[in-house]
Kinemage of the C-alpha trace (Angstrom):
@kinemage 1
@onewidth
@group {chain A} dominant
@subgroup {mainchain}
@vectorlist {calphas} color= white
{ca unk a 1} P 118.615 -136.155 94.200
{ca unk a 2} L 117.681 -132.551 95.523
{ca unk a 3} L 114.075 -133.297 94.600
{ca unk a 4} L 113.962 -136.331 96.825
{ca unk a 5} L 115.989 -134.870 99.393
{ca unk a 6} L 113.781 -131.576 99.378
{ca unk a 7} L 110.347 -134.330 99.485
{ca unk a 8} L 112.050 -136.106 102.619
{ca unk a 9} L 112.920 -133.289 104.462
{ca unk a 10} L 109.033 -131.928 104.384
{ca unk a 11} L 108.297 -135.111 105.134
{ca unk a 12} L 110.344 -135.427 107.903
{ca unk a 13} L 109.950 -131.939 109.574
{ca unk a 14} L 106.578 -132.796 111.788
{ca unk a 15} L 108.809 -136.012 112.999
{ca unk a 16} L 111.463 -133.875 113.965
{ca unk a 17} L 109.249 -131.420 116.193
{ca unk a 18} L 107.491 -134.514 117.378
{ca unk a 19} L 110.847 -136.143 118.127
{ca unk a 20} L 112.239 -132.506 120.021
{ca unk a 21} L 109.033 -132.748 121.768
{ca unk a 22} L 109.416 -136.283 123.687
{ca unk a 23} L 112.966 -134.831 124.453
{ca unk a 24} L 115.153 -136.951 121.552
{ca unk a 25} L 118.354 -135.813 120.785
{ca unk a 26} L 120.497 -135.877 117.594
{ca unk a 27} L 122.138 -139.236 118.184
{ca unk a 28} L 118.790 -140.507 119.144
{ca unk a 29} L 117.773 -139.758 115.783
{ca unk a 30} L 121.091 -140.630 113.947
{ca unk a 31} L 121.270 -144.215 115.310
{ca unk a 32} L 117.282 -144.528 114.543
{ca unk a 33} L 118.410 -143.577 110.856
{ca unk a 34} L 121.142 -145.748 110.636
{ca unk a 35} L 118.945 -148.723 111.816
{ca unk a 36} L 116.393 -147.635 109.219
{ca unk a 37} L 118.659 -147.439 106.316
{ca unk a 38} L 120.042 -150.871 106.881
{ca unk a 39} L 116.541 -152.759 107.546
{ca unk a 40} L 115.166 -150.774 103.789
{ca unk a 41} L 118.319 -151.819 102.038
{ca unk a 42} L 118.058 -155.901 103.251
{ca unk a 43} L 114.267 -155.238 102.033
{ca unk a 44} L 115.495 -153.664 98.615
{ca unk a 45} L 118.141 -156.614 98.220
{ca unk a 46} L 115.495 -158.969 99.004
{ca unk a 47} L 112.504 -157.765 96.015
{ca unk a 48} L 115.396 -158.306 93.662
{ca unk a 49} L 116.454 -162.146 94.791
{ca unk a 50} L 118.492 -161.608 97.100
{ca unk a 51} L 117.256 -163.790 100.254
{ca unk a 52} L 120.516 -162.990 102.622
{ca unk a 53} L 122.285 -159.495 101.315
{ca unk a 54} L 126.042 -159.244 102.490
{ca unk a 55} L 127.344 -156.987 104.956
{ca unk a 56} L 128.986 -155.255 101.445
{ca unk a 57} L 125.854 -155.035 99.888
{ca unk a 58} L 124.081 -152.920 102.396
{ca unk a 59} L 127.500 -150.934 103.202
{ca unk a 60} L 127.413 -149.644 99.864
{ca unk a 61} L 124.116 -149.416 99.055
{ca unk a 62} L 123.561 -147.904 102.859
{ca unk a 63} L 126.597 -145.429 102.359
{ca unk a 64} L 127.119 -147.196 106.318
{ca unk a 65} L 130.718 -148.554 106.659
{ca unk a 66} L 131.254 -152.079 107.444
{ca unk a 67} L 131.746 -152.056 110.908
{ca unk a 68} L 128.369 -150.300 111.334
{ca unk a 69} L 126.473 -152.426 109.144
{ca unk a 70} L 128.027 -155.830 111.080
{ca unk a 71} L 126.882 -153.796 114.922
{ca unk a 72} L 123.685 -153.651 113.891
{ca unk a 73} L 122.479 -156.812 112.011
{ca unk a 74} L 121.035 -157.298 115.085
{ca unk a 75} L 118.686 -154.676 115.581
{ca unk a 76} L 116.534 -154.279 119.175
{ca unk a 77} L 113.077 -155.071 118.713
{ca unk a 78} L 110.063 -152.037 118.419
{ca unk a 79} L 109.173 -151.798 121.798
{ca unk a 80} L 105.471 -150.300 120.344
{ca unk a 81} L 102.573 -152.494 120.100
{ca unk a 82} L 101.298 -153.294 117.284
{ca unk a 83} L 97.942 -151.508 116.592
{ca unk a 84} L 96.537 -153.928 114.029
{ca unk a 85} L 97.583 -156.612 116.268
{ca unk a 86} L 94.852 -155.779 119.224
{ca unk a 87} L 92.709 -157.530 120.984
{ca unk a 88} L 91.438 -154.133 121.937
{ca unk a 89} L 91.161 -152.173 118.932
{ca unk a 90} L 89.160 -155.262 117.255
{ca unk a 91} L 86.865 -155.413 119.602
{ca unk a 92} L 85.966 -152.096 119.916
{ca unk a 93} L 85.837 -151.803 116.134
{ca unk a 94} L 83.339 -155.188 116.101
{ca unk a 95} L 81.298 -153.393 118.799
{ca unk a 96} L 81.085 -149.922 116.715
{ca unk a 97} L 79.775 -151.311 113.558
{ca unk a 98} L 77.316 -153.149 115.361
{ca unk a 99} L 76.245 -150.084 117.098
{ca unk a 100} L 75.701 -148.187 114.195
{ca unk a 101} L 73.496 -150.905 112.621
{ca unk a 102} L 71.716 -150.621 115.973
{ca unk a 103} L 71.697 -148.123 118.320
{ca unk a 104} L 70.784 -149.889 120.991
{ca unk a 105} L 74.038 -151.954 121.074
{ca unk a 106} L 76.173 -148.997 122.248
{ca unk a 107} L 75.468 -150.106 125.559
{ca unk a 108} L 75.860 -154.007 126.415
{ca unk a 109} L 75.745 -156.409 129.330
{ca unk a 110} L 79.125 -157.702 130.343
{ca unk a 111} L 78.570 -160.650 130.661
{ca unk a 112} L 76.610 -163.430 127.695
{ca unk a 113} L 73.063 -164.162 129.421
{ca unk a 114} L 69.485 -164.179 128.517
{ca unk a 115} L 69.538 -159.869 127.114
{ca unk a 116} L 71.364 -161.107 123.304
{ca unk a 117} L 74.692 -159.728 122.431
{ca unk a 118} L 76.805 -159.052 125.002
{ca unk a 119} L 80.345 -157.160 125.573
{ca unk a 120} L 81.758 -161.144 125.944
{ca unk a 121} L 79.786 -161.881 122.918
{ca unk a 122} L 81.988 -159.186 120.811
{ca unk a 123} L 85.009 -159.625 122.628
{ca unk a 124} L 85.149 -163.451 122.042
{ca unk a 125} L 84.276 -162.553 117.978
{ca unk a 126} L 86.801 -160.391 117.799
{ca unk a 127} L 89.992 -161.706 119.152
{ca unk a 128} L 88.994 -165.426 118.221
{ca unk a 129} L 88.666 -166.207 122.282
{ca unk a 130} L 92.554 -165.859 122.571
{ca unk a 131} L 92.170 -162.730 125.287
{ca unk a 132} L 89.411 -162.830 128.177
{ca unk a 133} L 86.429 -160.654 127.286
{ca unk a 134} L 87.520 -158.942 131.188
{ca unk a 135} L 90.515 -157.935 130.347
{ca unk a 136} L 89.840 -156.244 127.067
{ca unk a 137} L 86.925 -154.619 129.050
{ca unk a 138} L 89.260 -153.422 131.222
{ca unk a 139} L 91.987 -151.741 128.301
{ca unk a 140} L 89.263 -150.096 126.489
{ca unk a 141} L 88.029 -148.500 129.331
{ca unk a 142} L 91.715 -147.519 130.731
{ca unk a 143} L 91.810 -145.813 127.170
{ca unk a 144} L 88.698 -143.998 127.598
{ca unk a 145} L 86.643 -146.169 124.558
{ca unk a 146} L 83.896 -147.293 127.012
{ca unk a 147} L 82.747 -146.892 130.719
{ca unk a 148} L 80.379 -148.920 132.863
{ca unk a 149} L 76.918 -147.753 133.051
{ca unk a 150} L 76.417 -149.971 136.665
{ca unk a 151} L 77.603 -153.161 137.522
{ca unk a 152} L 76.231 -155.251 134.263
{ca unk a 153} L 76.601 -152.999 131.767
{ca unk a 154} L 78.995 -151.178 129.348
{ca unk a 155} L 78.923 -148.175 126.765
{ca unk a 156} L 80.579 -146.844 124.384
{ca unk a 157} L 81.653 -143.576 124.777
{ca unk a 158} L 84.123 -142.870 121.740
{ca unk a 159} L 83.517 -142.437 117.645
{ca unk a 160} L 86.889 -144.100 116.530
{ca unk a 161} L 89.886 -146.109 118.788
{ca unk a 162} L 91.849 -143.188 119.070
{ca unk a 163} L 93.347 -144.148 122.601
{ca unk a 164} L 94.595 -140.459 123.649
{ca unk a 165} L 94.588 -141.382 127.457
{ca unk a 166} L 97.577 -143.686 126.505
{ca unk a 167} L 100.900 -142.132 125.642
{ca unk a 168} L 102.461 -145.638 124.149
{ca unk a 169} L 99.148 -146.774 122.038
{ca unk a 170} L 98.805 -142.805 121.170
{ca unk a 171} L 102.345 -143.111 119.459
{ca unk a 172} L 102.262 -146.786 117.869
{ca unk a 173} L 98.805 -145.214 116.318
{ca unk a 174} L 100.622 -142.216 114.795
{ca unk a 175} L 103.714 -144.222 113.587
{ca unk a 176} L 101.231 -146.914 111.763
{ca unk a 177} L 98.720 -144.877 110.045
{ca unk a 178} L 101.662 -142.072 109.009
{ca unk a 179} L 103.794 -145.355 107.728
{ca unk a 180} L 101.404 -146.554 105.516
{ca unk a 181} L 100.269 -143.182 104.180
{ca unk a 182} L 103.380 -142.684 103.771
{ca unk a 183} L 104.267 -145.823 102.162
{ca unk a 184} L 101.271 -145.108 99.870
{ca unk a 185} L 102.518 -141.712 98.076
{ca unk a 186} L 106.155 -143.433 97.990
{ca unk a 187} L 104.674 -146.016 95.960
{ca unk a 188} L 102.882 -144.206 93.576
{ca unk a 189} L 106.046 -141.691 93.580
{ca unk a 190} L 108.445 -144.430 92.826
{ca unk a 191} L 106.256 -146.099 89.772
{ca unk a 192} L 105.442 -149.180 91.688
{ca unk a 193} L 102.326 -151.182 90.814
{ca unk a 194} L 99.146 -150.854 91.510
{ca unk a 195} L 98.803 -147.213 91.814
{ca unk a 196} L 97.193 -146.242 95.121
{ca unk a 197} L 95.011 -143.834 96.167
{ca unk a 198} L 96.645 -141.281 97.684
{ca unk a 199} L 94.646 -137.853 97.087
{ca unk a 200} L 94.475 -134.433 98.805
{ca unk a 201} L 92.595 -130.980 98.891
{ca unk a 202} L 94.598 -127.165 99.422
{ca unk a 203} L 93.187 -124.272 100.356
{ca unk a 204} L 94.316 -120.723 101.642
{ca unk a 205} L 92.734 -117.485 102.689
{ca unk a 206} L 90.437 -119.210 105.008
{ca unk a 207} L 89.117 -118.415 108.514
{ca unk a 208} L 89.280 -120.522 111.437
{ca unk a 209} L 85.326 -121.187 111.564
{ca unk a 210} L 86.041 -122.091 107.598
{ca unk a 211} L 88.544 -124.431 108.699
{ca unk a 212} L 86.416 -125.747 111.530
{ca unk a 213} L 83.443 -126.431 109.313
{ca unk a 214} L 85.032 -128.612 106.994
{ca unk a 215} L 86.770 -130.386 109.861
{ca unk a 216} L 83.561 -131.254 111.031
{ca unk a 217} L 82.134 -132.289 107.743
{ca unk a 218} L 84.709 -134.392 107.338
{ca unk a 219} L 84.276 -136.488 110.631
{ca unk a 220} L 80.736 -136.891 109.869
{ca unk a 221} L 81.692 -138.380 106.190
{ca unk a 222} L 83.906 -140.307 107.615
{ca unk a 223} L 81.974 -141.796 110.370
{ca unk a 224} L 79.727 -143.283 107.543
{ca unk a 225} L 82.480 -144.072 105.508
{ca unk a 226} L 84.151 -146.122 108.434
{ca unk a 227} L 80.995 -148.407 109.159
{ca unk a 228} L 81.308 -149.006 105.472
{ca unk a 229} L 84.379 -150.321 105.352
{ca unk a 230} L 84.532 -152.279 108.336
{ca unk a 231} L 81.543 -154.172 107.266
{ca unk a 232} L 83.108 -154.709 104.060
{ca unk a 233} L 86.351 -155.611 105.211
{ca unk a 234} L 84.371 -157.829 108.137
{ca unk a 235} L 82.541 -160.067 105.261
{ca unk a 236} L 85.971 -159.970 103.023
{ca unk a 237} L 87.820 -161.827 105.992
{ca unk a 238} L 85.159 -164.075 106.986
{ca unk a 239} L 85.295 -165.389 103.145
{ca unk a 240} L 88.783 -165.931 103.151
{ca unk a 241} L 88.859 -167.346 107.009
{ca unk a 242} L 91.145 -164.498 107.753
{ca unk a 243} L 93.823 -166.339 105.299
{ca unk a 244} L 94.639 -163.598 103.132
{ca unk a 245} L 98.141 -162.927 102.298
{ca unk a 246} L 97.542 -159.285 102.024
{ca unk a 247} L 96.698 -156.291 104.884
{ca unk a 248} L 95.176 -152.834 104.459
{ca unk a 249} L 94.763 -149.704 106.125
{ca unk a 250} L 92.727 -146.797 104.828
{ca unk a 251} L 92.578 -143.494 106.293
{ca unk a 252} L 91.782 -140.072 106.575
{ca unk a 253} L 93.186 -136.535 107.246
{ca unk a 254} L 92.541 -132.997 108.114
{ca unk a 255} L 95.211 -130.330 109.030
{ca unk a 256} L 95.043 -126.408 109.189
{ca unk a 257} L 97.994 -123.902 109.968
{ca unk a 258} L 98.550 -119.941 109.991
{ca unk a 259} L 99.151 -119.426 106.398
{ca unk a 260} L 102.793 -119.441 105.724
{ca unk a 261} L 104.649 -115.679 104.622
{ca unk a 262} L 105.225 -114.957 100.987
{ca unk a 263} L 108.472 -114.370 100.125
């Protein structure tokens, strides 16, 4: 029990600075955890048969007494988006992998006409017509993924849909990707099947232009990598009609630091 609690509170420590930084507080972070430990334990209940666990169940499997566990069955709902859920970051994901099979497509009329694929072309692909090609237009260039080149035409002007000039996306990003790698080595560390890759490299005694030159080999790998996978993943859901019962999200990292003191 050390162990874990030792693993949990290194994994926790860059969510607490991040969470001191937006200005939470302790009870902020208490009632977050309470909420948390109740929604895992249903989940828990749930892989073992049980469909509808009682408010004893989770109590003692939560350590939360019963009158906490029966305030907050009914939890508020995440007020971030949903990342894999956009209209936004589809479409500018479409429009990337079919820029790097030709360059030419990183800039594209607005509008379908006689000049072959346009940005209403991708748009319409990528969120099945349910959003107006406009609109989209209009979010990825509020996040700084594209800008008009005149009145007609569009380009992109980002590597990956990393919206930065948007607080709320910026933070629904971050919680998703750190969930599921997170999710990931908690798998593999509690023995649950299949094992997944989950892999990393350490290294010390390094100076900053070291640091920076793997950082950028690392982007350019992965920039190849990416258009990989997406066309993969592309042809994978147009054979199953995008009726798949499972999702997936593969990523990448890079972080360096001051080394820490020896003692």
């Amino acid at each position: 029990m050390t162990w874990a609690q030792a693993a949990c509170a290194r994994v926790m420590r860059p969510l607490v600075r991040l969470a001191l930084g937006m200005g939470l507080k302790h009870p902020h972070l208490e009632s977050m955890l309470r909420d948390l430990l109740l929604e895992e334990a249903t989940r828990l209940w749930q892989r073992q048969g049980v469909a509808a666990p009682n408010i004893s169940q989770l109590a003692v499997t939560t350590g939360l007494n019963r009158k906490d566990v029966t305030a907050r069955v009914r939890r508020p709902a995440d007020p971030l988006p949903h990342t894999e859920l956009s209209a936004a970051a589809k479409t500018f994901t479409r429009w990337l992998q079919l820029a790097g099979q030709d360059a030419a497509l990183q800039r594209l009329p607005i509008a379908a006409g006689n000049e072959g694929t346009s940005f209403e072309d991708v748009a319409r692909e990528a969120s099945r017509g349910d959003v107006h090609h406009r609109a989209v237009l209009d979010e990825l260039m509020r996040l700084g993924m594209c800008s008009k080149v005149d009145a007609t035409h569009v380009e992109l002007t980002a590597e990956g849909f990393v919206p930065t000039a948007d607080l709320q996306s910026t933070l629904a990003f971050l919680g998703d990707n750190l969930r599921d790698h997170a999710s990931a080595a908690v798998s593999n560390a509690l023995g649950e099947a299949p094992l997944l890759l989950e892999r990393a490299v350490y290294a010390e005694g390094l100076s900053e232009a070291d640091c920076e030159a793997v950082h950028q080999l690392m982007r350019q790998r992965w920039s190849a990598l990416h258009r990989e996978l997406v066309s993969q993943l592309s042809e994978a859901i147009t054979r199953s009609g995008a009726q798949g019962a499972r999702r997936l999200r593969v990523g990448v990292y890079l972080f360096h630091d001051e080394r820490e003191a020896q003692g």
